[in-house]
C-alpha positions in Angstrom: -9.6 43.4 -24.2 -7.9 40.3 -22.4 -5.5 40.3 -19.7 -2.7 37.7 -19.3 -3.7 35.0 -17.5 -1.2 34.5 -14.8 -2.3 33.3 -11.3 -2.3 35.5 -8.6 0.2 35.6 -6.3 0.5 37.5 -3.3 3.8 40.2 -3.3 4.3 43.4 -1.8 0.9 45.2 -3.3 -2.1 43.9 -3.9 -3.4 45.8 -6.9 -0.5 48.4 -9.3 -3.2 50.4 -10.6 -1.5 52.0 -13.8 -2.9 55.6 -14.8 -2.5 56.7 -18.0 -1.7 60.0 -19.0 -5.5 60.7 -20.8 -7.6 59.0 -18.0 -7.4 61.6 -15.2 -10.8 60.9 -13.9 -10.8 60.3 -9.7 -14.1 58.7 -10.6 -12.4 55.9 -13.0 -13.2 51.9 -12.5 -9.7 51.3 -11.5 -10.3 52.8 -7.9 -13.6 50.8 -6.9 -12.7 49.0 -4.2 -9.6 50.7 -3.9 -7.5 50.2 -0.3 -4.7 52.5 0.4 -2.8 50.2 2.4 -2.8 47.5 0.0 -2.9 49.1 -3.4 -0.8 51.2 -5.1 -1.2 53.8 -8.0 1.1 54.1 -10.5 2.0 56.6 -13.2 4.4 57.6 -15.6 5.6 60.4 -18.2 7.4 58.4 -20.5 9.1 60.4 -23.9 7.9 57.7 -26.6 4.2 59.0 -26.1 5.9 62.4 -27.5 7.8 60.9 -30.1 5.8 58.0 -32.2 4.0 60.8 -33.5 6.2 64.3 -33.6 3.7 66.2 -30.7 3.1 69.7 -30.9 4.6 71.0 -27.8 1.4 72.3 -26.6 -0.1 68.9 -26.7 3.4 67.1 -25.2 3.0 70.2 -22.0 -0.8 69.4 -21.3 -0.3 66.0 -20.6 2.3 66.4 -18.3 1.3 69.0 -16.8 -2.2 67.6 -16.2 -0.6 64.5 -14.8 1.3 66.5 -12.5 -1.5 67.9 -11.0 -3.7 64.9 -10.8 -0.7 63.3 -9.3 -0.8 65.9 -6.6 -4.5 65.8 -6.2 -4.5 61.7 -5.4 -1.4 62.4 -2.7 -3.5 65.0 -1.2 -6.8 62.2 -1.0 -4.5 59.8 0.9 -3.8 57.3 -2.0 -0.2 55.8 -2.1 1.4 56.4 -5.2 4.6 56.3 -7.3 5.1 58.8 -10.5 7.3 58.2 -12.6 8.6 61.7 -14.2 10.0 62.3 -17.5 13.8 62.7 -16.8 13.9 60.6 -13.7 17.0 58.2 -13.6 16.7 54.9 -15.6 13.3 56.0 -17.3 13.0 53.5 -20.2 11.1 56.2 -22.2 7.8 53.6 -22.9 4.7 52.6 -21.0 5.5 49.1 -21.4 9.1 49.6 -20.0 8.0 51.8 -17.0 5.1 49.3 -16.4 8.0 46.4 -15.8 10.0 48.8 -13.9 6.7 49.2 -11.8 6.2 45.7 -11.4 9.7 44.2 -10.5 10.2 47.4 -7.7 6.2 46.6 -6.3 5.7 43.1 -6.4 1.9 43.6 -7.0 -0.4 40.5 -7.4 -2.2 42.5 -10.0 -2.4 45.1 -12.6 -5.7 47.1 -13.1 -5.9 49.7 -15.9 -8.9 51.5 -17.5 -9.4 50.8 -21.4 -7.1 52.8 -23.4 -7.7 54.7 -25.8 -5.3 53.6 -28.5 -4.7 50.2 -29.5 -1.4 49.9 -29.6 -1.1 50.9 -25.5 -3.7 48.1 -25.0 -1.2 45.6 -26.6 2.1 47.0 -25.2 0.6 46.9 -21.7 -0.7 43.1 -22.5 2.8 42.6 -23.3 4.6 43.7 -20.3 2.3 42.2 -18.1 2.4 38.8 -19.9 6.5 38.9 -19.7 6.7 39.8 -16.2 4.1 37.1 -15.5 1.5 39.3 -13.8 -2.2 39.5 -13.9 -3.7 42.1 -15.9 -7.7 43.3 -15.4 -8.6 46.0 -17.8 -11.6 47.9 -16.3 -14.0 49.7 -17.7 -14.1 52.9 -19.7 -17.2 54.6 -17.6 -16.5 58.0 -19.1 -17.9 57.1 -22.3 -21.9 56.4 -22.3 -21.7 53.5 -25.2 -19.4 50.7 -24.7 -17.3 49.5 -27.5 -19.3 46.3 -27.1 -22.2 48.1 -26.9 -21.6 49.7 -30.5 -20.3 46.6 -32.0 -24.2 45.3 -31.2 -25.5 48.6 -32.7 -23.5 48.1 -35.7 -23.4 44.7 -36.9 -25.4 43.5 -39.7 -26.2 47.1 -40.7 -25.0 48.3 -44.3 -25.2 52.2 -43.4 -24.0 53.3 -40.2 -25.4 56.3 -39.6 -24.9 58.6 -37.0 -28.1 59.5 -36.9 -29.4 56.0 -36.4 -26.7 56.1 -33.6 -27.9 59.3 -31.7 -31.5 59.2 -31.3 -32.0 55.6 -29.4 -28.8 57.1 -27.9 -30.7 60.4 -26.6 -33.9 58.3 -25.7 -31.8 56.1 -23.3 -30.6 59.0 -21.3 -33.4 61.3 -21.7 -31.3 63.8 -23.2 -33.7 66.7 -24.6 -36.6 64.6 -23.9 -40.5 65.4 -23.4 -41.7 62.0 -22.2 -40.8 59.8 -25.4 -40.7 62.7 -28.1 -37.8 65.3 -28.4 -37.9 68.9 -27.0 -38.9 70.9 -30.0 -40.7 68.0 -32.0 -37.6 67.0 -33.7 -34.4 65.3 -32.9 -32.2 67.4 -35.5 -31.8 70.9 -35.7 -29.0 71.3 -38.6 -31.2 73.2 -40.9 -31.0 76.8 -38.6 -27.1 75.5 -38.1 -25.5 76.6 -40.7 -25.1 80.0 -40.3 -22.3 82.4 -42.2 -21.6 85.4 -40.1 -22.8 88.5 -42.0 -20.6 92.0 -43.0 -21.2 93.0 -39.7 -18.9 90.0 -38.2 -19.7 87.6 -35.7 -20.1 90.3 -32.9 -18.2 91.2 -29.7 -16.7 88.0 -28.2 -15.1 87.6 -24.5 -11.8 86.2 -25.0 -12.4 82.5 -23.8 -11.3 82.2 -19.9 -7.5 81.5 -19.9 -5.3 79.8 -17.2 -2.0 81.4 -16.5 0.8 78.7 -16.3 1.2 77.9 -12.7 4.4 77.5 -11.0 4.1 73.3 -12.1 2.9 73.8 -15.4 5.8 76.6 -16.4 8.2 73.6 -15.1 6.9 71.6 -17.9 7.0 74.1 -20.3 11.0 74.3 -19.6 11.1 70.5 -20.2 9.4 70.5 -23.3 11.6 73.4 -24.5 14.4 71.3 -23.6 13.5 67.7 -24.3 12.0 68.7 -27.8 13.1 71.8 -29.3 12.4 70.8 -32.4 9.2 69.5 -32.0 6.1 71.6 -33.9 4.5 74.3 -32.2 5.0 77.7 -29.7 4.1 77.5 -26.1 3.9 80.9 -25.8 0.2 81.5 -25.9 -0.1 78.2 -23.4 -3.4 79.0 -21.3 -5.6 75.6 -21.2 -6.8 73.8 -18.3 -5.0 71.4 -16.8 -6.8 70.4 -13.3 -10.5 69.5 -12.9 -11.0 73.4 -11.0 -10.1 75.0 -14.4 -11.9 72.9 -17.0 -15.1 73.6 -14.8 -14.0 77.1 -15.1 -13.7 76.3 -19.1 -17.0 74.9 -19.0 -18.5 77.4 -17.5 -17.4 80.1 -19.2 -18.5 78.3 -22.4 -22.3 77.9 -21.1 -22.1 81.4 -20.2 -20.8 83.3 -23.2 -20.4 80.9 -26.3 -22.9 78.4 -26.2 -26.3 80.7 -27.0 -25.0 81.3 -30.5 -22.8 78.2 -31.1 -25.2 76.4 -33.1 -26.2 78.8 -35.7 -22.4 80.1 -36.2 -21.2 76.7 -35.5 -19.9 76.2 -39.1 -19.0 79.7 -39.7 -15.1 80.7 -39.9 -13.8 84.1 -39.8 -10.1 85.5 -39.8 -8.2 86.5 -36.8 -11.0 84.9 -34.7 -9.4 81.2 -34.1 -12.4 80.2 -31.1 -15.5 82.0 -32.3 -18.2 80.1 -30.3 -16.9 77.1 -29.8 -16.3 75.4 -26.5 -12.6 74.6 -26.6 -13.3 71.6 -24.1 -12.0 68.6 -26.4 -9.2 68.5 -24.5 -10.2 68.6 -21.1 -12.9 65.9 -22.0 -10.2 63.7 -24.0 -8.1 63.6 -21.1 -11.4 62.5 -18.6 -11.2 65.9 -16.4 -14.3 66.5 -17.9 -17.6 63.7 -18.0 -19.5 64.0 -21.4 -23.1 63.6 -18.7 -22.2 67.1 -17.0 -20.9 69.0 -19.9 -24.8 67.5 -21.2 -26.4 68.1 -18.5 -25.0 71.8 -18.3 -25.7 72.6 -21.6 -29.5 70.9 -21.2 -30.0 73.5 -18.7 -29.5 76.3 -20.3 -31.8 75.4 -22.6 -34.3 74.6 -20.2 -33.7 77.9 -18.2 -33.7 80.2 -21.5 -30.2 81.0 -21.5 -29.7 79.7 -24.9 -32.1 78.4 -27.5 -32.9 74.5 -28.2 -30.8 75.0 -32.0 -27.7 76.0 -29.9 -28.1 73.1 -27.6 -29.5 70.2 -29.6 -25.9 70.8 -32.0 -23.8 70.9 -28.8 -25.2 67.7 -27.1 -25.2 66.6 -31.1 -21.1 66.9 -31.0 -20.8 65.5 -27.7 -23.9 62.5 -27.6 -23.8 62.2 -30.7 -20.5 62.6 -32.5 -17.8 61.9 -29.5 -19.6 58.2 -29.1 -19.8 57.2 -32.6 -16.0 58.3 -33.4 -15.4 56.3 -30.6 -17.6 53.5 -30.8 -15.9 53.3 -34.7 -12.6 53.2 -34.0 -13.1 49.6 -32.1 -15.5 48.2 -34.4 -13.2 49.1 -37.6 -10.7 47.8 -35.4 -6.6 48.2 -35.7 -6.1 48.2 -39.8 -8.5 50.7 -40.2 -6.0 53.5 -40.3 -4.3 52.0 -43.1 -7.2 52.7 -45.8 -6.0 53.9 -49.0 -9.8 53.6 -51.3 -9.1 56.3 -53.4 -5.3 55.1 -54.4 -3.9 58.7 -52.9 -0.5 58.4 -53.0 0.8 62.3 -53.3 3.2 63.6 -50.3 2.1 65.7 -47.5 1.8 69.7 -49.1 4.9 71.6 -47.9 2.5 74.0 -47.1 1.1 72.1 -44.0 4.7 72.1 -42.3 5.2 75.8 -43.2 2.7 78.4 -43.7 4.4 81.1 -45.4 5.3 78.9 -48.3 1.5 79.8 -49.4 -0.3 82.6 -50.8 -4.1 81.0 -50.0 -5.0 83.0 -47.2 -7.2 80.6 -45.8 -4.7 78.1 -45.8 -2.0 80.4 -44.4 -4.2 81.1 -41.3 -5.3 77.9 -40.6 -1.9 76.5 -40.9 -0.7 79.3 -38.7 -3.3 79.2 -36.1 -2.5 75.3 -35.4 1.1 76.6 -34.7 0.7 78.7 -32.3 -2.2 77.2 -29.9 -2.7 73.6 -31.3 -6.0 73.6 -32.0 -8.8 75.3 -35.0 -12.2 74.4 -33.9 -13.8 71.5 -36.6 -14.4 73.5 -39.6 -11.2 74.3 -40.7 -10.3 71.0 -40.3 -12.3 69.4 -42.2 -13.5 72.3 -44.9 -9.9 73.6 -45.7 -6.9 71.2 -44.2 -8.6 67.9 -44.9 -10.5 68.8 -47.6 -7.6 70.2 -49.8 -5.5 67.2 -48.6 -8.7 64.9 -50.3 -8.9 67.0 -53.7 -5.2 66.8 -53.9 -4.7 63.2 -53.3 -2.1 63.6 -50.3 -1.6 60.0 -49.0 -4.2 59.6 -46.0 -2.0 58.0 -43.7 0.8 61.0 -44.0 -1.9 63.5 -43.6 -3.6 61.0 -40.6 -0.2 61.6 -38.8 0.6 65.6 -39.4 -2.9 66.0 -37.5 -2.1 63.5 -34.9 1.3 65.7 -34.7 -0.3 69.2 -34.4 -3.5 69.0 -32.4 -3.8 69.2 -28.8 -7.2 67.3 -28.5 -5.3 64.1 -31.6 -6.2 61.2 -29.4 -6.1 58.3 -31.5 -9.7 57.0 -31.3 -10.4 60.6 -32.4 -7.9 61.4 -35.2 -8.5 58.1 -36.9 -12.0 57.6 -37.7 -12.1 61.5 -38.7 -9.2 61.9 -41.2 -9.7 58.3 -42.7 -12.9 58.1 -42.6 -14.9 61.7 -42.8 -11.6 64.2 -43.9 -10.1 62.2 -46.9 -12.3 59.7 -47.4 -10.4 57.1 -47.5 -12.7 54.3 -46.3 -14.6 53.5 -49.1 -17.6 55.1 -47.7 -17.7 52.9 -44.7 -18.2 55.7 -42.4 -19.4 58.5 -44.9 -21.5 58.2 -47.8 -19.9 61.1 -49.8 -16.7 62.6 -49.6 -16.1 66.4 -47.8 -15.1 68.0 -50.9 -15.7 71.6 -52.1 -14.1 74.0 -53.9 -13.1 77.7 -53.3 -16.6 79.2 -53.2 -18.0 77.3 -50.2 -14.9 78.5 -48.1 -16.4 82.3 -49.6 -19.1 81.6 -48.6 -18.4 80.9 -45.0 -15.3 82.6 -44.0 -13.7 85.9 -44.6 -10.2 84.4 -46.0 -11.0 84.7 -49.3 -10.8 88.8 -49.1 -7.4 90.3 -50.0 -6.6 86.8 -51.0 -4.8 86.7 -54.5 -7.0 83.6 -55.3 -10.4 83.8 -56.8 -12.9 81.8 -55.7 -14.9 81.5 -58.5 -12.3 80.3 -61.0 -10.8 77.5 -61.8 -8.0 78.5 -64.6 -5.3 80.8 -64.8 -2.8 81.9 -62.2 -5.1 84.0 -59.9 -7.4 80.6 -59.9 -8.2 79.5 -56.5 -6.4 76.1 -55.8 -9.2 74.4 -54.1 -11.9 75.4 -56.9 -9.0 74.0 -59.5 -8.4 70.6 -57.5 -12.1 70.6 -56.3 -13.3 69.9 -60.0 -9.6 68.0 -61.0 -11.5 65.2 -58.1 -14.4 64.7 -59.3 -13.1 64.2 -63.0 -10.3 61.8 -61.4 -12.4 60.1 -59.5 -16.0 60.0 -61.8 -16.4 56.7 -61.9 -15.5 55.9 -58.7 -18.1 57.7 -57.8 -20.7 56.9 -60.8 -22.8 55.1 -58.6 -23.2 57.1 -55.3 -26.6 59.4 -55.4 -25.2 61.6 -52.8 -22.2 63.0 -55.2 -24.5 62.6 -58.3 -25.4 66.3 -58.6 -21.8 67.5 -58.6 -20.3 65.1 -61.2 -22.8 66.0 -63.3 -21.6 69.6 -63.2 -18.9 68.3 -64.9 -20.6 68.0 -68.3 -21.2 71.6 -68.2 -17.7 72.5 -67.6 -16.1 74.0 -71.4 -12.6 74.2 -69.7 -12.6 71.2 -67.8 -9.5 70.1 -70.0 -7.3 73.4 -69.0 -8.5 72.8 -65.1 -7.1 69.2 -64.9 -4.2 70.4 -67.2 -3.7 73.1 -63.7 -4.1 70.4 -61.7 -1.4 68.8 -63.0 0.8 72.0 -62.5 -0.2 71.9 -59.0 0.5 68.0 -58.3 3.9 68.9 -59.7 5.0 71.4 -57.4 4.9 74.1 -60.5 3.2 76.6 -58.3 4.4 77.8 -54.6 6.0 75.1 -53.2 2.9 72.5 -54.1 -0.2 75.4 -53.8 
């Protein structure tokens, strides 16, 4: 990223160094060498961040109220600092706005901020800089362990990037489940004993995930959000995440302690009523730098090494974190800004009705999910990409619609996250430049893993006739639509030939059609 160019000039502070609402990390590039008396920090809460995409109100209270409190935490270490709140007097409502409001009240010779993570705030911040004739440095992104020049060097000249060509050198560098130069266990990848469904018996006693009251701060923001966007998605009733450092070490914790010795097997595994099962709920906290990636490793590595979970558990964990977290990362800057705007299977169908209102459903699955994301913001990776994205690939809904709902209702939708996952692995819409196949399955694997499809009034196993589950209808309506597409890909091979074997192949696409018409429930 390039700064502008300006010569330094000496005014009233030496260095404006600009904090963005997801980089809340005391440890950040932008305070080395940072002097009190001659530097000033500067943040702002600023409503457009709320409003280019249609937040969920959980997501819009977490990053206030986490600035808040880091805000607090910096006057309390000393630093001089000016914050910006959301309904202060003459708040212009964009970063770039209160950046030049910053600048013509501070007079600084120069701007330091760390790497966004979007790149549209890299440009607007360029821009206000450039106009108000300052010098920008952007420093560093330490949080992450690969650079995005790093990755670019990883990935060019490659015709496959893999992520598991990414993660072992990736683990070897850092010694991450390491015996000398061989992994713990033998082998780097422990997916096969991963894919665990829970049984009859359920998936077992669970503690309720450690929850953080509202504070006396954090139930002011709520009262703005209420106010400022009332119609904005979501309910803040159920509002317990962690918003300092304290808590999300708490979160952490807690996670180590009584989810992570059975998150790998049951990792995959989905079962109704239970929204966390054994997942760590730290994607936020990590996305917004309260959390580094190296201790939430580290942490888990110990465990493993002290017996308190087994190396399957671990190796998927670090897998997500090492392994996943990077490469969506390192992705979204080597794709670069039109990415987002794929379109390779021509999906042009509107967002389902049923994504902005559950009860216009009668898939139980879908009427959970849907649900669930209402009232906390959040369903751990399965159900987003087995049920929400994968009915939104089989039913052709227009990737960059479906790209902004989840942006909208997830509290963890950071750009660099949301956009290599929906375009790329959830609708496929990249042309296989991330993924070699498409995520798409039909009623039965959602059986197979979950317990939605009991009491449902949708069979899983058939694909005609008005109790036929949707997804097993528009899984097999896909392939057929898509065949040759497809023709050449070894990967998807098996299940297009299934097709051939299908005698009612001709009344399934004629459902399909019923479906894509909006004949049935509101559009499924």
């Amino acid at each position: 990223m390039g700064g502008a160019s300006t010569k330094l000039t000496r005014g009233k502070t030496r260095r404006l160094v600009f904090i963005l609402g997801d980089q809340l990390n005391r440890d950040s590039a932008v305070f080395d060498g940072h002097d009190p008396a001659t530097d000033l920090v500067f943040m702002a809460e600023v409503s457009a961040e709320s409003t280019k995409v249609k937040s969920h109100k959980a997501r819009t209270t977490l990053f206030l109220s986490a600035m808040r409190h880091f805000r607090d935490q910096l006057r309390s270490d000393g630093l001089r600092l000016d914050y910006l709140e959301f309904d202060a007097d003459g708040n212009p409502g964009t970063l770039d706005g209160a950046l030049a409001l910053a600048i013509g009240r501070h007079k600084p010779a120069e701007i330091v901020v760390c790497e966004p993570g979007e790149h549209g705030i890299a440009v607007a911040i360029e821009s206000a800089a450039r106009r108000e004739g300052v010098a920008l440095r952007f420093a560093p992104d330490r949080h992450f362990l690969v650079s995005s020049e790093e990755f670019a060097a990883f990935a060019r000249g490659r015709k496959s990037l893999r992520l598991e060509h990414f993660y072992r050198p990736l683990r070897a560098k850092f010694g991450i489940l390491m015996d000398g130069k061989e992994p713990v266990g033998g082998q780097w990848n422990f997916d096969h004993d991963n894919r665990g469904a829970f049984g009859k018996e359920g998936p077992g006693l669970l503690p309720a995930p450690t929850a953080f009251s509202p504070d006396k701060l954090t139930k002011a923001v709520i009262a703005l959000v209420q106010k400022q966007f009332p119609e904005h998605p979501g309910d803040l009733s159920q509002f317990d995440w962690p918003v300092t450092r304290d808590q999300s070490l708490m979160a952490l914790d807690d996670f180590i302690a009584h989810r992570l010795p059975h998150f790998g097997r049951y990792q995959d595994a989905m079962w109704t009523g239970q929204p966390w099962l054994y997942h760590s709920r730290l994607s936020a906290a990590l996305n917004l730098k309260l959390l580094d990636p190296r201790e939430v490793v580290a942490r888990a590595e110990e465990a493993y090494r002290s017996g308190q979970a087994c190396l399957a558990s671990v190796e998927g964990f670090i897998r997500q974190i090492v392994g996943w977290r990077e490469y969506v990362n390192g992705l979204y800057w080597y794709f670069g800004r039109d990415y987002r705007e794929s379109n390779g299977l021509a999906a042009e169908r509107p967002l389902l009705p049923l994504f902005e209102d559950p009860q216009c459903t009668r898939m139980h699955c879908v009427r959970s999910i849907v649900q669930d994301v209402q009232d906390r913001s959040w369903v751990h990776h399965i159900p987003r990409l087995m049920v929400l994205s994968n009915l939104a690939l089989i039913a052709g809904v227009n990737p960059q619609e479906f790209l902004q709902w989840m942006r909208e209702r997830f509290i963890d939708a950071a750009d660099w996250v949301m956009v290599p996952n929906v375009i790329g692995m959830g609708v496929h819409a990249d042309d296989g430049r991330m993924m070699t196949k498409p995520y798409a399955a039909g009623g039965a694997y959602i059986s197979r893993m979950s317990t939605y499809c009991k009491g449902c009034v949708y069979d899983p196993k058939k694909r005609v006739g008005d109790t036929a589950c949707p997804f097993t209808t528009l899984y097999w309506d896909f392939l057929a639509r898509h065949r040759e597409h497809f023709a050449g890909n070894h990967r998807i091979a098996q299940q297009l030939h299934g097709l051939d074997r299908l005698s009612d192949l001709t009344d399934v696409r004629e459902q399909a059609v019923e479906l894509a018409f909006m004949r049935r429930e509101n559009g499924i």
